[in-house]
N, C-alpha and C positions, 0 to 999 in steps of 0.2 A: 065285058069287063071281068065276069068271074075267071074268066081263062087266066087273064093277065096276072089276077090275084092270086092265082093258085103258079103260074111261074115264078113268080117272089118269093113267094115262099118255100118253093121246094128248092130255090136259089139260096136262099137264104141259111138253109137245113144244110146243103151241103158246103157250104161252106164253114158252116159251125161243123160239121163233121172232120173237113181239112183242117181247122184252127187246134180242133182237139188230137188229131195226128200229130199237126208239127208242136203241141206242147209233148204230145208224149214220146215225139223223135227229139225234142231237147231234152227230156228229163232222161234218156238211154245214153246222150251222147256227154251231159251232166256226169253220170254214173262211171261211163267209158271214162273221164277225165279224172274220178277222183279214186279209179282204180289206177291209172295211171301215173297220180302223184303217190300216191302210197307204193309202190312199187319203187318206185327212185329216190326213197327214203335212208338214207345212211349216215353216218354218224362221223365226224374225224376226230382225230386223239391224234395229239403230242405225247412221241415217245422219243426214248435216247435210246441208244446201242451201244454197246463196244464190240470190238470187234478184230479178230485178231492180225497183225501186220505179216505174218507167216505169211502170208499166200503172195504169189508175185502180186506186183504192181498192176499187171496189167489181167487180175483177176479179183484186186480189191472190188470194183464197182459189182461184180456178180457177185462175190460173197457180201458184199453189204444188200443188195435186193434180196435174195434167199432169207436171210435174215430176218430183215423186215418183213414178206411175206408172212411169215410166224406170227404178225401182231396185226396183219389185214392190208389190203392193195395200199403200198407206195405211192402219193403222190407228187413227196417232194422228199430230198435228200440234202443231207451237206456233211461233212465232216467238220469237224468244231474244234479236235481238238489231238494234235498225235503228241503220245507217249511213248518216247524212244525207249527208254526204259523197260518200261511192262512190254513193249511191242503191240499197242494196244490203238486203235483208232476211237475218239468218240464222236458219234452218229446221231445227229438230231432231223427227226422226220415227224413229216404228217402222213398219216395214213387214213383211209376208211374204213370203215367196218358195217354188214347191212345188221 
């Protein structure tokens, strides 16, 4: 009988030693996750632009991104509003910023 007693319990022990592993492989992988959301942390901001009609037509869309660059990654674009006049485009965007 004492054999059998003394297999439970060192049955026992190692398993309380696996439990306390996989607590401290979650509390690493916990860690890993919440370095991972801080890292994909950024911010977006509404801005406008103007923007000059000078350039051709078919290099508006690249001078309005370069632009916008200046104020942090482009995620959305539209023109809102041309001024024949001034030769003037105005540019309303969301961008990111980390």
């Amino acid at each position: 009988m004492g054999e059998k007693s003394d297999f439970f319990n060192k049955s026992d022990f190692c398993n309380c030693q696996l439990s306390t592993v996989n607590c401290q492989l979650s509390t690493i992988n916990y860690q890993l996750s919440t370095i991972n959301c801080q890292l994909l942390i950024m911010t977006t901001h509404f801005i406008t632009a103007e923007i000059d009609l000078t350039e051709a037509p078919v290099k508006l869309p690249q001078a309005i991104e370069s632009h916008l660059q200046k104020s942090g990654q482009p995620l959305r674009w539209a023109i809102t509003e041309v001024d024949q006049e001034k030769q003037k485009v105005l540019v309303e965007a969301v961008v990111t910023r980390d």
